[in-house]
C-alpha positions as CSV (number, residue, x, y, z in Angstrom):
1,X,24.2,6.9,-33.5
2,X,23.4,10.8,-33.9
3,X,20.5,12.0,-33.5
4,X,18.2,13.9,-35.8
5,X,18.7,17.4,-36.9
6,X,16.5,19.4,-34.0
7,X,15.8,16.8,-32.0
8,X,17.5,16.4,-28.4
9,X,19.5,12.8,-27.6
10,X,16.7,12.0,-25.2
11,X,14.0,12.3,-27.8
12,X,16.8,9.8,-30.0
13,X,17.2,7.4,-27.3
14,X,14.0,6.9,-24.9
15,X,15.6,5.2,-22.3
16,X,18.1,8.1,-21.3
17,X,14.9,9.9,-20.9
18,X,13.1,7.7,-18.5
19,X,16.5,7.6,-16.3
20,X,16.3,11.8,-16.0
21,X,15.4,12.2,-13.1
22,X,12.4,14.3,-12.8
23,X,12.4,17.6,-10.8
24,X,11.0,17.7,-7.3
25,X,7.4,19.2,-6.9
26,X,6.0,20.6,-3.5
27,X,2.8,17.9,-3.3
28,X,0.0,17.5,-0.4
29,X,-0.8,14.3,0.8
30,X,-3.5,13.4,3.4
31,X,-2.5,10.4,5.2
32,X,-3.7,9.2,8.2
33,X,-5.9,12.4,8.6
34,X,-3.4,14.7,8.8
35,X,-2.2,17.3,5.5
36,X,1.4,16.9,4.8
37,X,3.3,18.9,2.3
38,X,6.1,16.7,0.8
39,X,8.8,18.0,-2.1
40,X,9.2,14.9,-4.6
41,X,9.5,14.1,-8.1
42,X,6.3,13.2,-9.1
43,X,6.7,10.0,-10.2
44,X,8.4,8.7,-7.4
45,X,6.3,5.7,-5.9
46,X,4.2,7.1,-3.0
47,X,5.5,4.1,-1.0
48,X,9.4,5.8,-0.5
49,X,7.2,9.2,0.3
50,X,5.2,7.4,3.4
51,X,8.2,5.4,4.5
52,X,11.5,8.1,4.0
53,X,9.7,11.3,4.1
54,X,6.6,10.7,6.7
55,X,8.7,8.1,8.4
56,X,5.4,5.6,8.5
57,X,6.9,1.7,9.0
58,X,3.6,0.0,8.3
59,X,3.7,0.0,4.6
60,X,6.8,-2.0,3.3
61,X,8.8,-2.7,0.2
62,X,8.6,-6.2,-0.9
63,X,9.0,-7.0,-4.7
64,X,8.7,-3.3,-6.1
65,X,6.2,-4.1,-8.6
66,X,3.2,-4.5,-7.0
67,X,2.9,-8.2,-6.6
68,X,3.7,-9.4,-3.2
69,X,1.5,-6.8,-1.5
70,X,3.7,-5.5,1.4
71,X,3.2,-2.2,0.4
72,X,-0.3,-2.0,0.3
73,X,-2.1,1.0,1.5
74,X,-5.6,2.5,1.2
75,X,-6.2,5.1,-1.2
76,X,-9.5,6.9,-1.0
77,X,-10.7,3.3,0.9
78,X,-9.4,0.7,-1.9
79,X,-6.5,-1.3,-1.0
80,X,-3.5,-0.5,-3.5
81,X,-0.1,-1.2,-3.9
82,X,2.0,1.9,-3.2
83,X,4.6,1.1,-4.8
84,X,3.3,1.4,-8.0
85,X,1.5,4.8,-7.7
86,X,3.3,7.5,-8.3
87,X,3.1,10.3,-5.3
88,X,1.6,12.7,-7.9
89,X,-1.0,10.3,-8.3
90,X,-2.3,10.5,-4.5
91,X,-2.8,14.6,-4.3
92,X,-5.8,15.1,-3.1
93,X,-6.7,11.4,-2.2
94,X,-7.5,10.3,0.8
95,X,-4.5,7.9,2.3
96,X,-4.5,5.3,4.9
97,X,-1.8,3.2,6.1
98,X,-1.5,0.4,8.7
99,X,-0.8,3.1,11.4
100,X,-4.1,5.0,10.8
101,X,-6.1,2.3,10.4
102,X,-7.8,1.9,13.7
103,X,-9.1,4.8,16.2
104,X,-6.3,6.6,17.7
105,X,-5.1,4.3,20.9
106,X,-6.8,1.3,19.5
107,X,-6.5,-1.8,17.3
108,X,-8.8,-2.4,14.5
109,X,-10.6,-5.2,14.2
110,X,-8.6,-6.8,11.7
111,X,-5.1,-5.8,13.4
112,X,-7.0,-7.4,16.9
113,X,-8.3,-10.4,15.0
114,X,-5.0,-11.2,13.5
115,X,-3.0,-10.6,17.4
116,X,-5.8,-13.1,18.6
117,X,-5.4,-15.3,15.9
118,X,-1.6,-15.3,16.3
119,X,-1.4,-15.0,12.2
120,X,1.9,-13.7,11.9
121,X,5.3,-15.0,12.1
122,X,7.6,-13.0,10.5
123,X,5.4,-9.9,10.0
124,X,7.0,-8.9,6.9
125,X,4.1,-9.2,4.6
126,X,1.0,-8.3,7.9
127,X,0.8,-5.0,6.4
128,X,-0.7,-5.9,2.8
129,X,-2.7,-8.7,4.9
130,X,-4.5,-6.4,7.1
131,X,-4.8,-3.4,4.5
132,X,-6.4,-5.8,1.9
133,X,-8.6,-7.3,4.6
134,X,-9.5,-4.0,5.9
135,X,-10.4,-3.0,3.1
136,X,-12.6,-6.2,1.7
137,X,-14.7,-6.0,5.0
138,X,-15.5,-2.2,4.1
139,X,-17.2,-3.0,1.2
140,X,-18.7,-6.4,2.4
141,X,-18.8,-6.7,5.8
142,X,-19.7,-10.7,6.0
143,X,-18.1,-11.9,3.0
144,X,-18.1,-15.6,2.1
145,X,-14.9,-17.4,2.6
146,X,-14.6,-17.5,-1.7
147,X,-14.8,-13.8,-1.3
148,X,-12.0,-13.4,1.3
149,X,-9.5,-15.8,-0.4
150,X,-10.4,-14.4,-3.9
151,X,-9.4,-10.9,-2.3
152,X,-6.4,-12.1,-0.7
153,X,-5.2,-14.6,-3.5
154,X,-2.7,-11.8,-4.8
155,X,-0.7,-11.3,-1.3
156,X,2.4,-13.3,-0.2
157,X,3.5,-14.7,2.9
158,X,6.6,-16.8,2.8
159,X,6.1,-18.3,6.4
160,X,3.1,-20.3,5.5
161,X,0.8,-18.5,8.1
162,X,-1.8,-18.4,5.6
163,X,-4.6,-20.2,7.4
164,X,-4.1,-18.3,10.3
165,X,-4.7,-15.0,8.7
166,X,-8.2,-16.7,7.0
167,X,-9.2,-17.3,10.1
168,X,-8.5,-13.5,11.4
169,X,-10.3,-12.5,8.4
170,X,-13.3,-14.2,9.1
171,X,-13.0,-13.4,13.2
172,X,-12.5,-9.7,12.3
173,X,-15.6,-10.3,10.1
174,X,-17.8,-12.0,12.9
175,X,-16.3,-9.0,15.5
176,X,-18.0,-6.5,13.4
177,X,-21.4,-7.8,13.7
């Protein structure tokens, strides 16, 4: 197939455009507190940025397309999945990820509820756990136990440690007055 008089073979066949890749861009990112100037296409998925360029471990791939929750991080305080926001998308946001979540030399009270309450096994998935719990007790500090499992219902954990981390939820929640 040709493609029309003028226009470029990307323009004729969309997906050769979408696999181009795009030219890096010098972008600033505030994670953790601290300014970071990153060069990066600006599509590519904030997630690879934290993990290969800032070397951060907390935030992890899992499915890629934002339904497992391992790569959860908070952007401007709302839990999100970082693998589907492009790094562009984050300039000038305020980012947080499991490492800056809690004071410098201390736990928050989510990661400490969840060490008490021995709700991890694997600890593949913790990081979307804690992130997404973080963030519901943020915005409602006692919620109802509907309110925690409706805010957790997208993550997954494949080593069934699922009641465990409910009731780190709703220790962290009682530890916060």
């Amino acid at each position: 197939m040709s493609s029309p008089a003028g226009a470029s073979p990307a323009a004729a066949h969309p997906a050769a455009a979408a696999a181009a890749p795009s030219p890096a861009a010098t972008i600033r990112l505030t994670v953790n507190g601290v300014v970071h100037t990153v060069q990066a296409a600006p599509g590519t998925p904030l997630l690879y940025v934290l993990r290969d360029d800032l070397a951060l471990r907390g935030p992890r791939f899992g499915c890629g397309l934002g339904q497992c929750g391992a790569c959860t991080v908070h952007l401007d305080g709302a839990a999100v999945r970082s693998c589907t926001i492009p790094v562009a998308a984050a300039a000038g946001r305020r980012i947080t990820t499991l490492e800056g979540l809690g004071p410098a030399g201390r736990l928050h009270p989510v990661q400490q509820a969840f060490v008490d309450e021995q709700a991890m096994q694997c600890g593949y998935c913790v990081n979307g756990w804690i992130m997404t719990a973080a963030a519901l007790l943020a915005r409602t500090p006692n919620p109802s136990d509907a309110e925690v499992r409706s805010a957790l219902a997208g993550l997954i954990c494949r080593c069934g440690a699922h009641m465990r981390m409910l009731r780190a939820v709703r220790r962290a929640a009682q530890s916060r007055g």
